[in-house]
C-alpha positions in Angstrom: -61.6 -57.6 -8.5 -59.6 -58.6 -5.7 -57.6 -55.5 -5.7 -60.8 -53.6 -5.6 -62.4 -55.6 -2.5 -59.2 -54.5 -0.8 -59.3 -51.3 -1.4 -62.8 -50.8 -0.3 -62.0 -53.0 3.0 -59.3 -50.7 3.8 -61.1 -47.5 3.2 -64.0 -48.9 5.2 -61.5 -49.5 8.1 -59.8 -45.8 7.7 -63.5 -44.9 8.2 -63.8 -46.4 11.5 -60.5 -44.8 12.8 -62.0 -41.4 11.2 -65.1 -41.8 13.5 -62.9 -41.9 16.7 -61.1 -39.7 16.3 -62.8 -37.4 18.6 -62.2 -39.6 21.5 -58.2 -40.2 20.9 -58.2 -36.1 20.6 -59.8 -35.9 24.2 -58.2 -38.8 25.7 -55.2 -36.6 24.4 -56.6 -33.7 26.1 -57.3 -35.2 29.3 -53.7 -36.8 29.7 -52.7 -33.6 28.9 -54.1 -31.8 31.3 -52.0 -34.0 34.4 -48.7 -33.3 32.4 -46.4 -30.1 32.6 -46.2 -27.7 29.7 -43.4 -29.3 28.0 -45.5 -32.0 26.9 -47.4 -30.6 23.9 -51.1 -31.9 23.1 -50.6 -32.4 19.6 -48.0 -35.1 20.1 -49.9 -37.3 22.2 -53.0 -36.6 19.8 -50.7 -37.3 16.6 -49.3 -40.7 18.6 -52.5 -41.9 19.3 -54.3 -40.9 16.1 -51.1 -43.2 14.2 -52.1 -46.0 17.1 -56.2 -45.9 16.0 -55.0 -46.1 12.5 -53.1 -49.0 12.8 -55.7 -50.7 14.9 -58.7 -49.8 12.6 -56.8 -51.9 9.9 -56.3 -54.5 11.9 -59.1 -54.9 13.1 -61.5 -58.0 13.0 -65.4 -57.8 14.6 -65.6 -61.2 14.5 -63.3 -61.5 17.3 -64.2 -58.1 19.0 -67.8 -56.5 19.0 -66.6 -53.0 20.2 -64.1 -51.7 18.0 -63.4 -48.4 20.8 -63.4 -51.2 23.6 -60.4 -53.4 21.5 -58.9 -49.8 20.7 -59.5 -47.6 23.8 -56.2 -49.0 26.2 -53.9 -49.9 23.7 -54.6 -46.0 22.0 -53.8 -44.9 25.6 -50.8 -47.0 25.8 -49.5 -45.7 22.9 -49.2 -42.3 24.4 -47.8 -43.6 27.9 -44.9 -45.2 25.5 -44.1 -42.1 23.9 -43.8 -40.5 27.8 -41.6 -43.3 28.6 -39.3 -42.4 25.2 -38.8 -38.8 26.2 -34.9 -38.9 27.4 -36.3 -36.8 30.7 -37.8 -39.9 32.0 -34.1 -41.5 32.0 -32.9 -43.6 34.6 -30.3 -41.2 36.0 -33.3 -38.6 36.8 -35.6 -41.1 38.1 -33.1 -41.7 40.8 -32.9 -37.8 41.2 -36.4 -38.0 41.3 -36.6 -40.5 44.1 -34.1 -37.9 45.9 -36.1 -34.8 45.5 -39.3 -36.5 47.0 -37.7 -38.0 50.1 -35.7 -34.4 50.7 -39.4 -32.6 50.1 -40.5 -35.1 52.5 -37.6 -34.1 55.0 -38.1 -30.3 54.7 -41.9 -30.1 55.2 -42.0 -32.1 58.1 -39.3 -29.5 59.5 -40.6 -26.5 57.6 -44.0 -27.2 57.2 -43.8 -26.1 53.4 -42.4 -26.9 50.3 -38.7 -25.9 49.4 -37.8 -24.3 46.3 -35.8 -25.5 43.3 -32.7 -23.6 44.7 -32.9 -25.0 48.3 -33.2 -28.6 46.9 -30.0 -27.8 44.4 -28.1 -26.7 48.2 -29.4 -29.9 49.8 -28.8 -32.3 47.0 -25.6 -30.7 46.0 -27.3 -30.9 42.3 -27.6 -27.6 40.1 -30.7 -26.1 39.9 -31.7 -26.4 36.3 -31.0 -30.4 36.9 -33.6 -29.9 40.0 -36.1 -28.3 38.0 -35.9 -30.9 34.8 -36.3 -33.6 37.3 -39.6 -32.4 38.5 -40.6 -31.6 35.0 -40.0 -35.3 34.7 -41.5 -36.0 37.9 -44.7 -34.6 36.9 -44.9 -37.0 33.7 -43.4 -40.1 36.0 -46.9 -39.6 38.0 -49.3 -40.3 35.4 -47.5 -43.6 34.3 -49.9 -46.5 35.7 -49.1 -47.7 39.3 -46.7 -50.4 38.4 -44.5 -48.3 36.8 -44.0 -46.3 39.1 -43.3 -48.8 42.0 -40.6 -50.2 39.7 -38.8 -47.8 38.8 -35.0 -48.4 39.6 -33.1 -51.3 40.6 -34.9 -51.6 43.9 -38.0 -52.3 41.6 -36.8 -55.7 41.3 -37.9 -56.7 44.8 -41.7 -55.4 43.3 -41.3 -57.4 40.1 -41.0 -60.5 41.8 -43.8 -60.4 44.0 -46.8 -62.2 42.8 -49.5 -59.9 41.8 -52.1 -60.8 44.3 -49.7 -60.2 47.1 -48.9 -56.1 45.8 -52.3 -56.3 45.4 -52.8 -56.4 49.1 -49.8 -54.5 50.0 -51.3 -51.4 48.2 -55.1 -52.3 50.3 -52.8 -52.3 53.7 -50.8 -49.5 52.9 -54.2 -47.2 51.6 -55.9 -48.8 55.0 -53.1 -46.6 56.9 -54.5 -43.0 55.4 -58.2 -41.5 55.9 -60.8 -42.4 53.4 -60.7 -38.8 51.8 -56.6 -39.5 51.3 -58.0 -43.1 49.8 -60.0 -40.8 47.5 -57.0 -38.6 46.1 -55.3 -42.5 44.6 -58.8 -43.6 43.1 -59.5 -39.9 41.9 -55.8 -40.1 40.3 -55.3 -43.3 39.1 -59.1 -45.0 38.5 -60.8 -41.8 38.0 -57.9 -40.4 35.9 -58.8 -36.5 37.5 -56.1 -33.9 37.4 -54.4 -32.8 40.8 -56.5 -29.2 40.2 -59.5 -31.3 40.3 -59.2 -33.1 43.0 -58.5 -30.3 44.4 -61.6 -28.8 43.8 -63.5 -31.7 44.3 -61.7 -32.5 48.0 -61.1 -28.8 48.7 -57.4 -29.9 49.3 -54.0 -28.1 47.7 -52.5 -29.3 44.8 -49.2 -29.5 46.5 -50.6 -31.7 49.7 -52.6 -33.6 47.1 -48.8 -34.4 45.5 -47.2 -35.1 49.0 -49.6 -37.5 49.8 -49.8 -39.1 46.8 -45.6 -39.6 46.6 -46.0 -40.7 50.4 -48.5 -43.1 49.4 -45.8 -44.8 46.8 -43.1 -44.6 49.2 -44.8 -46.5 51.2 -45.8 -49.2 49.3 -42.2 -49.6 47.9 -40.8 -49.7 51.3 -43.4 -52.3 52.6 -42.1 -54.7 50.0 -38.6 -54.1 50.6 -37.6 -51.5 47.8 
């Protein structure tokens, strides 16, 4: 009897992953869609399918009344930990990362235009395939939550031990210093969780100056903490 209640219970709870579903595969989709091509949909729908599984059985509505509220963010940060696994996001090529943006940064100001993967390899004395893997991982680096991205490193200490409330008004100052449509690109990216090609259509702005501003936007912040 007891053997029988549990199997129901868990096939009642498999159910409620299998009714989901749909909206892991196009929260899969829409992360998918601000990542480069060498991140492949079906691995982020396959990670977070595993996640809603594992929280559909663990679930309890006694504590929780919507089962895709209780399941939603930690589905979503199942997939941002499998971006983090992936050895391009290492600590080596963040730094290289943190290189690249500051040397784009250099050569647009001068050049009004973004250099290529072979000009940054001359600048950065780096070889060009490393160039290009570090923006492939730069790509994946953006769509990691705020946070993460202003810690990355070992200046990122300085940001960890600021109290919350004060970054909190570091990142209001910092936004204050760009116009209202810039504001717009950060809460399209991060709160309205758009891709850069629509913003761009949205804002009527480029993809790449939607990038630089965004990048400037962290630089900033970092630098106003003393990072």
């Amino acid at each position: 009897m007891i053997a029988a209640y549990t199997q129901d219970l868990k096939h009642k709870k498999d159910e409620l992953a299998i009714q989901y579903l749909p909206a892991v595969k196009a929260m899969a989709f829409r992360l998918k869609e601000r990542l480069p091509s060498s991140v492949d949909y079906m691995d982020l729908s396959a990670i977070g399918t595993e996640e809603l599984i594992k929280l559909a059985r663990k679930y309890d509505e006694k504590l929780n009344d919507s089962f895709w509220g209780y399941a939603k963010k930690r589905v979503y940060g199942a997939m941002l930990d499998y971006l983090r696994s992936l050895d391009i996001l290492s600590r080596s090529s963040r730094k290289l990362i943190k290189a690249i943006d500051y040397a784009v940064e250099d050569y647009r100001a001068i050049h009004d235009e973004e250099p290529s993967d072979e000009q940054l390899a001359e600048i950065l004395n780096e070889s060009v395939e490393k160039i290009h893997e570090a923006r492939i991982a730069s790509s994946i680096y953006t769509v990691m939550p705020l946070q993460d991205q202003l810690q990355a490193g070992d200046e990122g200490l300085a940001l960890a031990n600021i109290e919350k409330d004060e970054l909190i008004n570091v990142i209001k100052t910092v936004l204050g210093q760009y116009s209202e449509r810039e504001q717009l690109i950060i809460q399209f990216y991060y709160f309205e969780e758009l891709s850069l090609k629509e913003i761009s259509d949205v804002l009527n702005i480029t993809e790449s100056r939607i990038s630089q501003i965004h990048k400037s936007v962290i630089h900033k912040i970092r630098e106003s903490v003393g990072a």
